[in-house]
C-alpha positions as CSV (number, residue, x, y, z in Angstrom):
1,X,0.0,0.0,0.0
2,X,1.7,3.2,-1.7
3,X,1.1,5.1,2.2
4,X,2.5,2.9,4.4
5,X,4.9,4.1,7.1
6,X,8.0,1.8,8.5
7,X,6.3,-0.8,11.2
8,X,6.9,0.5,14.5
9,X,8.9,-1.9,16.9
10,X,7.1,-4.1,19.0
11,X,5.1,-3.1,21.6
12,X,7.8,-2.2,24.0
13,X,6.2,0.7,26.8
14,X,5.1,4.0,25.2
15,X,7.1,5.7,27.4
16,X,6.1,9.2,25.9
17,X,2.5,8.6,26.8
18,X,3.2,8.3,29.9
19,X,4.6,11.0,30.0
20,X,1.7,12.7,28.5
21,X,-0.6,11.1,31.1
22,X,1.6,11.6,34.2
23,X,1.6,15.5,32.8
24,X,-2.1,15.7,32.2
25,X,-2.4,14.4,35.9
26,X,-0.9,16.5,37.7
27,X,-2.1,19.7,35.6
28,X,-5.5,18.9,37.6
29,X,-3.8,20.3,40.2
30,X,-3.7,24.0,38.8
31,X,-7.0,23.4,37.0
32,X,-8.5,23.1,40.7
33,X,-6.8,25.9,42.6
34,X,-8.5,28.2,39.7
35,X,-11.8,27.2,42.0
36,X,-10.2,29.5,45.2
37,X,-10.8,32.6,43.3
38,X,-11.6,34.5,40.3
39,X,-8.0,35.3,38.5
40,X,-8.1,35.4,35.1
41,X,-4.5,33.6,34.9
42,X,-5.4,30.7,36.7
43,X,-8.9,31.0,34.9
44,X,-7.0,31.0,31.6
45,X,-5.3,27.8,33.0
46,X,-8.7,25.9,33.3
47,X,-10.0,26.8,29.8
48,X,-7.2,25.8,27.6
49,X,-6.9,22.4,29.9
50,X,-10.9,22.1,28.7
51,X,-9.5,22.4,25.1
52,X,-7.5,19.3,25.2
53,X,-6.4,17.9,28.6
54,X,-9.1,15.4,29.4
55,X,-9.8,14.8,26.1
56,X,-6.0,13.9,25.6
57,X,-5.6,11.5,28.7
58,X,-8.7,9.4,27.4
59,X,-7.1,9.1,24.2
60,X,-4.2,7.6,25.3
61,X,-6.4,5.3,28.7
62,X,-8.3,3.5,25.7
63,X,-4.8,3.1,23.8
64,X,-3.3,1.4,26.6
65,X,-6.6,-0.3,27.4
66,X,-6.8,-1.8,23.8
67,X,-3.2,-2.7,24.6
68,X,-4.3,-4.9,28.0
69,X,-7.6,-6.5,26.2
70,X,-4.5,-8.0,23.8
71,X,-2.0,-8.9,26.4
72,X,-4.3,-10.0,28.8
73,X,-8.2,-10.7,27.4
74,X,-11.0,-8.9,27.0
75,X,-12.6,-10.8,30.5
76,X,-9.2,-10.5,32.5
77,X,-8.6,-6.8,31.3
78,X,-12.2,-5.9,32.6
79,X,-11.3,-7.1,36.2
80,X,-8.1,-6.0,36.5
81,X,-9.3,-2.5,35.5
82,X,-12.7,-2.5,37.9
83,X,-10.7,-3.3,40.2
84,X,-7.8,-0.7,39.7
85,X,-10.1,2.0,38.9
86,X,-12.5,0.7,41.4
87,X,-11.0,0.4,44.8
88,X,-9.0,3.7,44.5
89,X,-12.7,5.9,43.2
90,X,-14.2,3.9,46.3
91,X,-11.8,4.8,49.1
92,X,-11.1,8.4,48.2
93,X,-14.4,9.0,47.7
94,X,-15.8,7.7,51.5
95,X,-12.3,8.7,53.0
96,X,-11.8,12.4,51.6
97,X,-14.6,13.8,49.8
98,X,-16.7,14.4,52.5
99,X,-14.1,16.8,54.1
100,X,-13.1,18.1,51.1
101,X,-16.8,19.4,49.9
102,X,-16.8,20.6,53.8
103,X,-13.5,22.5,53.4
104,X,-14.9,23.7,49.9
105,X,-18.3,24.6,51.2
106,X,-16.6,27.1,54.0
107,X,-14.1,28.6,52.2
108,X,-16.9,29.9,49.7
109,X,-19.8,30.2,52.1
110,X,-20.5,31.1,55.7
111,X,-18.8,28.5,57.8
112,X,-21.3,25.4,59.1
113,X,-20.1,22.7,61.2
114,X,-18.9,18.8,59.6
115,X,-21.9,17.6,60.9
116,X,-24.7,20.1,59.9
117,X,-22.9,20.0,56.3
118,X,-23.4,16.4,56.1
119,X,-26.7,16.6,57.3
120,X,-27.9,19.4,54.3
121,X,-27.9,22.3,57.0
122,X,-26.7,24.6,54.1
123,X,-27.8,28.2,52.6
124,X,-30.0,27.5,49.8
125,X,-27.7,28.2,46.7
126,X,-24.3,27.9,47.5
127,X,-21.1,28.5,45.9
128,X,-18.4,26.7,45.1
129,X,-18.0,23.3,43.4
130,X,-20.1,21.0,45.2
131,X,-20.8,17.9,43.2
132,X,-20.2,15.0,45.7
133,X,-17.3,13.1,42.7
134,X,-15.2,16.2,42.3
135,X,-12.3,15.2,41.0
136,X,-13.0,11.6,40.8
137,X,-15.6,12.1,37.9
138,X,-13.0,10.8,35.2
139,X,-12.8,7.1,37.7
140,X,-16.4,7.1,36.8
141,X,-15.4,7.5,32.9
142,X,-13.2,5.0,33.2
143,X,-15.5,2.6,34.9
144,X,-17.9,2.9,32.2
145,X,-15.2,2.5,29.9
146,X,-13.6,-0.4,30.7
147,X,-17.1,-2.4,30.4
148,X,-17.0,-1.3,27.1
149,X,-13.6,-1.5,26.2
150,X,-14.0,-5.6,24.6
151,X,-16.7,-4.4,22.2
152,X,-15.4,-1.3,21.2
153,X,-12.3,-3.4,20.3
154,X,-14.4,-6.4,18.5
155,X,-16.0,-3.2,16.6
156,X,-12.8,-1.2,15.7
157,X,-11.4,-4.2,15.0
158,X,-13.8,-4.9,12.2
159,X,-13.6,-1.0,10.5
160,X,-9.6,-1.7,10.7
161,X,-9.6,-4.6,8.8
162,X,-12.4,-2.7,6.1
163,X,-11.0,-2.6,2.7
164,X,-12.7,1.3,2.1
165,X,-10.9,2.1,5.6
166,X,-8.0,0.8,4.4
167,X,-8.1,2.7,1.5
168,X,-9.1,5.7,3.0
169,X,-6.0,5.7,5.2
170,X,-3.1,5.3,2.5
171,X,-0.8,8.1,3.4
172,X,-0.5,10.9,6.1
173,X,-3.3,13.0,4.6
174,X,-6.2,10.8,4.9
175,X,-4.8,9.1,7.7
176,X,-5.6,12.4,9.3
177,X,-8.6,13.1,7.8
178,X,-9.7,9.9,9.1
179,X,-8.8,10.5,12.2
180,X,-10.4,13.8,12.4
181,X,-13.7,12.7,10.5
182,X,-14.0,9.6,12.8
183,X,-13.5,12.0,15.9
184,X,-16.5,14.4,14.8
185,X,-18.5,11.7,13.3
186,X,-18.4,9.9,16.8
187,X,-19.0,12.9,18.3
188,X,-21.9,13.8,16.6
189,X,-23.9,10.6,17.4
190,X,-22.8,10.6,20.7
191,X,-23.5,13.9,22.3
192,X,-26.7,14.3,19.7
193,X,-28.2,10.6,20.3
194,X,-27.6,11.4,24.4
195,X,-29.5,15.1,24.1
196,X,-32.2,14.0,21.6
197,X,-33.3,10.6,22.7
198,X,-32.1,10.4,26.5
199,X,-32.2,14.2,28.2
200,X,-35.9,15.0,27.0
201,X,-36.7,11.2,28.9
202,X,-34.8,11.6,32.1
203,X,-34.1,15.1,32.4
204,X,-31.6,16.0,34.3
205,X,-29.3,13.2,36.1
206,X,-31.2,13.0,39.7
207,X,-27.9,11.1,40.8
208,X,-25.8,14.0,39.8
209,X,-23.8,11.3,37.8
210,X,-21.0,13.0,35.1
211,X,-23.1,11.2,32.4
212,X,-22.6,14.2,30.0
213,X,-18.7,14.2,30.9
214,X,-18.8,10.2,30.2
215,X,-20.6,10.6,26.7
216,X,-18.6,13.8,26.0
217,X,-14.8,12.3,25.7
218,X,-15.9,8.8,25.2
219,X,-15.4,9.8,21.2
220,X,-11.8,10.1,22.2
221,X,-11.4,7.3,24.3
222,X,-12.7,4.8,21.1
223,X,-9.9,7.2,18.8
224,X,-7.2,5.8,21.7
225,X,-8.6,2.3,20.9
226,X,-8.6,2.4,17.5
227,X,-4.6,4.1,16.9
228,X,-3.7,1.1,18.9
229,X,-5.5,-1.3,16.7
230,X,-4.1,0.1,13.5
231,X,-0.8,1.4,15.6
232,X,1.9,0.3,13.1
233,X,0.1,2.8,10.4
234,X,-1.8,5.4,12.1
235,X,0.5,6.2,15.3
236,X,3.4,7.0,12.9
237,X,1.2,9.6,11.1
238,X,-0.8,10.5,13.6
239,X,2.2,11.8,16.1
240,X,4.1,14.1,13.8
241,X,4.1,17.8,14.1
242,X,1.3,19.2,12.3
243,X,2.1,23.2,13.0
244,X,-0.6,24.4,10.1
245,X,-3.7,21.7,11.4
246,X,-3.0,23.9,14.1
247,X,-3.4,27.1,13.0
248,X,-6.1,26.1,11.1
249,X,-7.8,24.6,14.1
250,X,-7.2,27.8,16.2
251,X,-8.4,30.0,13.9
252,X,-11.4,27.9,13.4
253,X,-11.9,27.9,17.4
254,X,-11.7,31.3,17.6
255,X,-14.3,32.5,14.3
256,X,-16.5,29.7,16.4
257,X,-16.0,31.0,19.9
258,X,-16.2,34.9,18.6
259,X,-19.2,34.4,16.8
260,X,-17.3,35.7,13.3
261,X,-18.6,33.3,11.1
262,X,-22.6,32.2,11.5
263,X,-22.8,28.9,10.7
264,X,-19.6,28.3,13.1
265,X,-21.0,30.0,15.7
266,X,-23.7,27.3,16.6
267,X,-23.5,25.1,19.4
268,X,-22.9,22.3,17.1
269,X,-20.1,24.7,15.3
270,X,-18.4,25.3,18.5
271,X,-18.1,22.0,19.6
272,X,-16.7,20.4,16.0
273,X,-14.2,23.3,16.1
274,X,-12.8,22.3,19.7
275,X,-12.8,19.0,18.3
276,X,-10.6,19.7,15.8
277,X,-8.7,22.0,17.7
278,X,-8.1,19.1,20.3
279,X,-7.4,16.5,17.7
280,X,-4.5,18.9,16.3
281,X,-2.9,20.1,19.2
282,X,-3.1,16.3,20.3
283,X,-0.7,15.1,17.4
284,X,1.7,18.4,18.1
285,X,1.7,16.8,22.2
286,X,2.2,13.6,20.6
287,X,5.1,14.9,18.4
288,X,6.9,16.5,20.5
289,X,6.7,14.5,23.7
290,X,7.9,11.3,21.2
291,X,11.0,13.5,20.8
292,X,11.5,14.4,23.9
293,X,10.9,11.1,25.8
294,X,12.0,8.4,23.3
295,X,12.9,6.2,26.0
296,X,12.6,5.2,29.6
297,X,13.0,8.0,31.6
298,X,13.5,7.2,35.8
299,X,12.2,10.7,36.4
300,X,9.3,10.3,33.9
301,X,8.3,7.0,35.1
302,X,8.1,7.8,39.0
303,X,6.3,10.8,38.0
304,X,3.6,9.0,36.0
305,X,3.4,6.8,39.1
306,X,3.3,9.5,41.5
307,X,0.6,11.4,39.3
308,X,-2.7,9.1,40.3
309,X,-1.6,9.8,44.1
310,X,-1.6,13.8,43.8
311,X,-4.3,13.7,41.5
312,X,-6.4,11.5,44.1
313,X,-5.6,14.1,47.0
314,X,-5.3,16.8,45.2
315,X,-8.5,18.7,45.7
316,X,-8.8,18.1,49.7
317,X,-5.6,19.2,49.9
318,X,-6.0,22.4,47.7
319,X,-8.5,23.8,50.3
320,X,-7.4,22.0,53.8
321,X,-4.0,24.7,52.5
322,X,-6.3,27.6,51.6
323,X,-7.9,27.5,54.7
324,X,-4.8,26.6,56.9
325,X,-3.7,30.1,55.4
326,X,-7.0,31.9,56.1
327,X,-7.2,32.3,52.4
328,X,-10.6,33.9,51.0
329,X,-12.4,33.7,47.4
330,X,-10.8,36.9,46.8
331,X,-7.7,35.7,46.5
332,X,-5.4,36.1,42.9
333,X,-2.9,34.2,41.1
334,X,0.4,34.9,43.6
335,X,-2.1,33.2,46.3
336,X,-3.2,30.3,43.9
337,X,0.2,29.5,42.6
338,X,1.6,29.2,46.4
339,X,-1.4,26.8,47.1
340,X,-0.7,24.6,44.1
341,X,2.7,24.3,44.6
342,X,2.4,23.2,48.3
343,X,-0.6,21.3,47.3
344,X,2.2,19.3,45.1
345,X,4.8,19.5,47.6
346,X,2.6,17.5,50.3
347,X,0.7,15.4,48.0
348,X,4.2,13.9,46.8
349,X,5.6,13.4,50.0
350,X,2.8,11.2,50.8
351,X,3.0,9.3,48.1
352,X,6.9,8.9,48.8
353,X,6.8,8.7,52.1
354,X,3.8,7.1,52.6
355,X,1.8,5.6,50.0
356,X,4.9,3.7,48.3
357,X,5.9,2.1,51.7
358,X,2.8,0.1,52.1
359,X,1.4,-2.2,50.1
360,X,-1.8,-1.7,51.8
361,X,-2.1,2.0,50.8
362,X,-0.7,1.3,47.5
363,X,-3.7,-1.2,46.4
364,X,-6.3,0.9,47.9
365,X,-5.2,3.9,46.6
366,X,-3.1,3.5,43.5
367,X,-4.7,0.1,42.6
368,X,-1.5,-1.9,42.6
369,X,-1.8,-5.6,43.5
370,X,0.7,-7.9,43.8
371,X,1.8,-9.2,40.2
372,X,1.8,-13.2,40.9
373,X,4.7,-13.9,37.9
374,X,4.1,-13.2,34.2
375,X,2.5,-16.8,33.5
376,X,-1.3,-17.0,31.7
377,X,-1.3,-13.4,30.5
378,X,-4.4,-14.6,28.8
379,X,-5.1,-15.1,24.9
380,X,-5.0,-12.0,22.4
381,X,-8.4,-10.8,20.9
382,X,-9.7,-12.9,19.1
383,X,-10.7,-9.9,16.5
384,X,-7.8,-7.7,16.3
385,X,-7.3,-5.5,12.9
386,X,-3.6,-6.2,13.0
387,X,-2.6,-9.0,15.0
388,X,-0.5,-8.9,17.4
389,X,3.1,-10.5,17.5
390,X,4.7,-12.5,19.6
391,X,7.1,-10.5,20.7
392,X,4.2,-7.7,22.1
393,X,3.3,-10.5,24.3
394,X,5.6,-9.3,27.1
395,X,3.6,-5.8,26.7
396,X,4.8,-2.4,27.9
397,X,7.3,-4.4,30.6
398,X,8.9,-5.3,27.7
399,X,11.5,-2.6,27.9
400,X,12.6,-2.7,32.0
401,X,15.6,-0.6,32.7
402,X,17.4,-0.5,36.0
403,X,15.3,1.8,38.1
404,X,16.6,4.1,41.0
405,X,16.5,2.7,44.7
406,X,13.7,5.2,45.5
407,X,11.2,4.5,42.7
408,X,9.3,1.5,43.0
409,X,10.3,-1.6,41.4
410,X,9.7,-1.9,37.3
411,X,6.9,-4.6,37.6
412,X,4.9,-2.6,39.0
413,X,4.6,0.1,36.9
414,X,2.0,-1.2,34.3
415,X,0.8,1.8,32.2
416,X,-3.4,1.9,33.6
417,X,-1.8,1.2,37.1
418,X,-3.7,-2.6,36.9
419,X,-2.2,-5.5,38.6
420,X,-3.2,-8.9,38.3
421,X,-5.5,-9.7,41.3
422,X,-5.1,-13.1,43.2
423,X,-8.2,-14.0,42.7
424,X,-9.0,-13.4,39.1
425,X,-6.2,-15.8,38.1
């Protein structure tokens, strides 16, 4: 086929992706200390992380979870992933969340006690982000994800081995226009089937569950699955820099956001354009985080495994800080950038100091179980688009390098964080 790219090397670990991921991460940190205040720095922060971040980090979670359904098995990758996605969502959420919607509550509204919070003694409409998941809305994602991570494989699977996709993707070009009209198509029937046929039946979500959030990046979590499925032609082309998709895409964003064009200017407009916008400053990310983090990194690796910790703790520590330093919603960036790097400071020290040590606190908060040898990883998918050799059996291990005394040991570093349980063997 006249557009083919070199085959990429066996599936060694995609070290740059977790990079990306580690990154994306911890940017939630400075995404949630814009909620202290109104500062249009810190603001600007939290928009241009809603152009891509999220999006970004979903792309590369269905990657890698196309990756485990192939080293492991559709059935075995769905446990492993409940229960690593699970178990963490589970415990912060009883454990922390409480105090932190407390600590949330009073810095924004007149001060009520733990208990008459927790019994609804509140004013009537108060401020402050107060949705009882927080942060821990994108575990609930990627909950719903995983169950439909085998047949969204099986289905991928299928357009990959098309003979008009095929076609379709012979050379850079249309590999990109594929990518991009798959994104918006997917997209389209997503977010449209949800808001015509579900919201006028249910209304709005009496459970307060991030459905919308769910439906809204899933488009991208099925794109992550599918450059995995076709990796040794699309993730070649796909992860080059692509400076005038950019501009193009920005410009686009901004006619949309600015109202300068009518048709654009629609909600439908607005959202295809962040759409492409995402998908184009995804493939620069891509690019340039391939360059800069060809290989395995010690720094970049205990990062990416310190990022689900500070993301986890994150929020109850952004406001247990603001309040220790009789902070106020008035505060501006000076203020918010103190908190966030503290907020880093002490959520990485518990996970050093604390959260590595223990076993315990590692499975219930970082979903790490014990790895019981490398034996039955489990047959490939039946239904892959391009099968998968022999040597991508060992999976993203494949490529251990002598790690550090202080970082934990390379085993356990599995790129979704999911170690085999006991008692799913």
């Amino acid at each position: 086929m006249g557009g083919k790219t070199a085959p990429s090397a066996p599936d060694a670990h995609y070290h740059h992706l977790d990079a990306l991921r580690g990154i994306f991460m911890l940017g939630g940190v400075f995404v949630h200390a814009s909620t202290l205040g109104d500062d249009p720095i810190f603001n600007g922060i939290a928009y241009a992380s809603g152009l891509f971040r999220m999006a970004d980090f979903f792309l590369i979670s269905g990657f890698l979870s196309a990756m485990l359904v192939g080293k492991y098995g559709p059935a075995r990758t769905v446990r492993r992933r409940l229960a690593s996605v699970g178990i963490p969502f589970l415990c912060t959420l009883v454990l922390f969340n409480p105090t932190a919607l407390w600590l949330s509550y009073n810095f924004h509204n007149p001060d009520v006690s733990f208990l008459d919070f927790l019994r609804g003694h509140t004013v009537p409409e108060p401020v402050g982000e107060l949705r009882w998941f927080l942060q821990l809305w994108f575990l609930v994602a990627l909950l719903a994800y995983a169950l439909c991570t085998p047949a969204a494989v099986t289905l991928l699977s299928r357009l990959a081995s098309n003979s008009v996709y095929q076609r379709a993707t012979n050379g850079r070009p249309r590999i990109m226009a594929t990518i991009i009209a798959f994104a918006m198509v997917s997209t389209v029937l997503i977010r449209g089937g949800y808001r015509a046929a579900v919201v006028p039946v249910i209304g709005a979500d009496p459970l307060d569950l991030p459905v919308e959030e769910t439906l809204d990046f899933l488009p991208f979590f099925l794109l992550g699955v599918l450059l995995y499925l076709d990796r040794r032609r699309l993730l070649p082309a796909f992860q080059r820099l692509a400076p005038i998709l950019l501009c193009v895409a920005g410009v686009l964003l901004l006619a949309a956001t600015r109202g300068w064009v009518g048709g654009l200017s629609s909600s439908t407009g607005v959202v295809l354009s962040r759409t492409l916008f995402t998908i184009a400053i995804t493939a620069n990310l891509f690019a340039v985080a391939n360059r800069l983090v060809p290989g395995p990194r010690p720094a970049v690796r205990y990062l990416s495994d310190a990022s689900y910790t500070v993301y986890l703790f994150h929020y109850f520590w952004i406001y247990v800080i603001a309040t220790l330093l009789s902070f106020d919603p008035s505060l501006h960036w000076p203020q918010m950038l103190l908190v966030t790097v503290l907020t880093f400071g002490v959520t990485l020290a518990l996970h050093h100091f604390v959260i590595l040590r223990s076993p315990f606190l590692r499975k219930i908060f970082n979903g790490k179980f014990p790895a019981a040898g490398r034996h039955g990883a489990g047959r490939p998918a039946a239904a892959t688009a391009t099968a998968i050799p022999a040597a991508a059996a060992a999976g993203p291990e494949s490529e251990l390098t002598q790690p550090l005394r202080w970082l934990p040991q390379a085993g356990q570093l599995d790129p979704e964080r999911t170690q085999r349980l006991h008692w799913t063997l």
